[in-house]
Structure formats: structure tokens, C-alpha cells
DRENMILO-157605 format. One record per residue: residue in three letters; x, y, z of N, C-alpha, C, CB in turn. Coordinates in steps of 0.001 Angstrom, whole numbers, plus 500000, padded with zeros to 6 digits. Atoms other than C-alpha are relative to their C-alpha. Glycine has a CB too. Example, Ala and Ser with C-alpha at 12.3 -4.5 7.8 and 13.67 -1.06 7.14 Angstrom:
ALA500890498810500000512300495500507800500900501200500000499008500027501246;SER499180498810499940513670498940507140499230501090500730500414500462498585;
***
This chain:
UNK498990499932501039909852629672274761501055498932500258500640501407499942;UNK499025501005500203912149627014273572501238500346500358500054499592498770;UNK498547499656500673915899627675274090500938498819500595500662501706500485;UNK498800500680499989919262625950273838501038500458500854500463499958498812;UNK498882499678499291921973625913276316501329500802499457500350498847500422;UNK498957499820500540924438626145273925500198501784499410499986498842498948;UNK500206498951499683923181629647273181500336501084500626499519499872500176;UNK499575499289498457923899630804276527501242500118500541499452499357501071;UNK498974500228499166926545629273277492501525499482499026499377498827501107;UNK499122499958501162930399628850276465501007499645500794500176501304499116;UNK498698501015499192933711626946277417501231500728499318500014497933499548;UNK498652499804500517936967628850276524501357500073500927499906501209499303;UNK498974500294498673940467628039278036500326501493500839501704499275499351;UNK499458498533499425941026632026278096499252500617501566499579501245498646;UNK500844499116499222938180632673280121499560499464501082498958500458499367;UNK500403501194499092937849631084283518500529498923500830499492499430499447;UNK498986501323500297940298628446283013499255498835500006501184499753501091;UNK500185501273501081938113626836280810498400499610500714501537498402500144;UNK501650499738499790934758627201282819499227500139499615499556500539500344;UNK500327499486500756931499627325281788499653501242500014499451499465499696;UNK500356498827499714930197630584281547499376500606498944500959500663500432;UNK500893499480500881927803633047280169500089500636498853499464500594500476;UNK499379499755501568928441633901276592500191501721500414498618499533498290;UNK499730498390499874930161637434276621500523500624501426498580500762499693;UNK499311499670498490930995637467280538501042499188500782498963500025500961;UNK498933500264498835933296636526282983499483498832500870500225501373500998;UNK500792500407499170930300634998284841500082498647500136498883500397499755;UNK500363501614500242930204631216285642498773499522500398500899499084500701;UNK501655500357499305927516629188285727500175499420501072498954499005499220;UNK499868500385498849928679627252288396499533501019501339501312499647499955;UNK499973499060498695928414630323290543498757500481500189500949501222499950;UNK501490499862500131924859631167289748499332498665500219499600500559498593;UNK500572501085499239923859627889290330499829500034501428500685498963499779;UNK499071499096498609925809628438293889498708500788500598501549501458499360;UNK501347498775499593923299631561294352498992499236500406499310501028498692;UNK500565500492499653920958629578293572498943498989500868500296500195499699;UNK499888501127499151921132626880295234499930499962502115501472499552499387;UNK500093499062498842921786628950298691499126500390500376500478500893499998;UNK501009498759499688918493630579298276499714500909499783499902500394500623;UNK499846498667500387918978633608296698498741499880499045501537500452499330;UNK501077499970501293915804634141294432500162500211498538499169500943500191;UNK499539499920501743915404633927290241500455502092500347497875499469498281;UNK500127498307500329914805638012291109500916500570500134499191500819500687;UNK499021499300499490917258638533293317501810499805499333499792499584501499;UNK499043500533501090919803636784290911500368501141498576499177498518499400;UNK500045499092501693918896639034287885500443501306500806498021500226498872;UNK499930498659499737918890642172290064501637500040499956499195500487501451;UNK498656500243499687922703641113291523500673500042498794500237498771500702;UNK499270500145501148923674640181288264499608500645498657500083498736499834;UNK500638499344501159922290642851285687500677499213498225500481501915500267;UNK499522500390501241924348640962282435499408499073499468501140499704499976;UNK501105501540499843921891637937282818498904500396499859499876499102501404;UNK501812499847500333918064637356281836499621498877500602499341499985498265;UNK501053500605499507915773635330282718500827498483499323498280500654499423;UNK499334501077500696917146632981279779500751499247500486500583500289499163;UNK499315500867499669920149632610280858500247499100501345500762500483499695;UNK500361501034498975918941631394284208499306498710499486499090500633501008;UNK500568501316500174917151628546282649501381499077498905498184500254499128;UNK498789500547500257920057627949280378500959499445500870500529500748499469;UNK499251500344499109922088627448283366499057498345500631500202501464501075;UNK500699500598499219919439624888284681500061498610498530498425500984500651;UNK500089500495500845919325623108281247501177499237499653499590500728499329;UNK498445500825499839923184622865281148500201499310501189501281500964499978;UNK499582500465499077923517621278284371498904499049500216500378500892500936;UNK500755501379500384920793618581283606500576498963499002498691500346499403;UNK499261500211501584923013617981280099501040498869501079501035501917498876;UNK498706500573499487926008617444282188500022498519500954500599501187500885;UNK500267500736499143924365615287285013499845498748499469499080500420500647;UNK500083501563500910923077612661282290500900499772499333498979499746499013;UNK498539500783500260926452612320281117499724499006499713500998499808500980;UNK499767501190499884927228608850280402501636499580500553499602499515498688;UNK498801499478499203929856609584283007500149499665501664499940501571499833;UNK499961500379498595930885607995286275501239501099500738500415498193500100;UNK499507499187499729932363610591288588499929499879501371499649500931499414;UNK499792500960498517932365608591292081500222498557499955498727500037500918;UNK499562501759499806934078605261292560499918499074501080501294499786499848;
***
């Protein structure tokens, strides 16, 4: 299945201070990445975080490919 980041994911100044995060939560993606990234498994991710699917783990993976190809220098 096809899906869109934008979907998933959501930027408001209220929530975060302006982070992205998972449409409807508190959650950032940054921080699930984080998990990720650590080692923590897709499973053990969903279990930890019952507000999340499967989706929005790949959403998270989708947005942070988006961001990377930027046309954005961010080391000088």
C-alpha cells in the first residue's frame, strides 16, 4: 500500500513547539525514529506506543527521506 507522509504526519506551533509529529498525538517523529534507530524493533515500537500503526512507522521513514533531500545545506 501506497501512502503519503503528509497523512501521518503534522507541524503545529501549539504542539511540540512546532515539531513534527503524529497527526492527533503528542508523539514526535523524531523520537520514534530515536527508538528506532537504537534498536528497538518495528514490534516493539507499536507495542510501546499503542497510538501508532504500522503506517505511521513508514510515514515516519518517508518523512525523513523528504527532509534529507532537501535542497538544503545544514553543515558548513
Amino acid at each position: 500500500m501506497k501512502i503519503k507522509w503528509q497523512d501521518y504526519i503534522e507541524e503545529r506551533k501549539e504542539v511540540m513547539m512546532g515539531k513534527p509529529v503524529f497527526k492527533g498525538t503528542r508523539l514526535t517523529v523524531e523520537h520514534i525514529l530515536k527508538e528506532l534507530g537504537t534498536g528497538m524493533s518495528r514490534e516493539e515500537v507499536l507495542a510501546g506506543y499503542p497510538q501508532i500503526t504500522s503506517e505511521h512507522l513508514q510515514a515516519a521513514l518517508l518523512y525523513s527521506a523528504a527532509v534529507i533531500g532537501m535542497d538544503e545545506t545544514i553543515y558548513v
